[in-house]
C-alpha positions in Angstrom: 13.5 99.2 87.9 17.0 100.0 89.0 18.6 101.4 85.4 15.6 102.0 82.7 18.1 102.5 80.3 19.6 99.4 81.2 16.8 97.3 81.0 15.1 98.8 77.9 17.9 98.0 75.9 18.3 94.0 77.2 14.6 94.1 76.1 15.7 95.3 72.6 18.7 92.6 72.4 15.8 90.1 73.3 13.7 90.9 70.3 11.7 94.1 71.5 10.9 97.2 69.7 11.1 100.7 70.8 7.3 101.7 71.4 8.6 105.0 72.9 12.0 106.2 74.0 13.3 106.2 77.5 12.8 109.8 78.8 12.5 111.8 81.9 9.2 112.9 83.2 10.2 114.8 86.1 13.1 114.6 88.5 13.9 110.9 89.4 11.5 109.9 87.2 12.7 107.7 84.0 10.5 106.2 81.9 10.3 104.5 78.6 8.6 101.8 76.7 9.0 98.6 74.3 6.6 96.3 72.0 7.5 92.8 72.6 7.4 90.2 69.6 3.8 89.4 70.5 2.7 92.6 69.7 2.5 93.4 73.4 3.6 97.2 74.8 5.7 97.0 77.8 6.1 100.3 80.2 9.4 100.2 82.4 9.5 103.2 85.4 12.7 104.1 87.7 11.7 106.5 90.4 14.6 107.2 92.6 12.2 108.5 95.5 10.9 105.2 95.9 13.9 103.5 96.3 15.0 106.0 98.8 11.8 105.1 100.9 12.5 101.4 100.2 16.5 102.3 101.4 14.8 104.3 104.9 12.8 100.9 105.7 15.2 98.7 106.1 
């Protein structure tokens, strides 16, 4: 994902529930995760060195 933050809290305006709070596991690394209406837990990552490798490729 682009914006953790971002999507986390769409999925909460959709009905979601916060499973675990958005966080930072290291640097460029954002985290966080959601429990759908079906019970089901949802993990969303951002890692900002991957989308610099994606950016270098063209």
């Amino acid at each position: 994902m682009d914006d953790v933050r971002a999507v986390v809290a769409r999925l909460l305006s959709l009905g979601a529930r916060e499973h675990e709070p958005v966080r930072e596991f290291g640097e460029g690394f954002v985290a966080g995760c959601v429990t759908d209406p079906f019970g089901n837990v949802l993990g969303v990552m951002e890692n900002s060195h991957y989308l610099e490798v994606l950016a270098s490729r063209g």
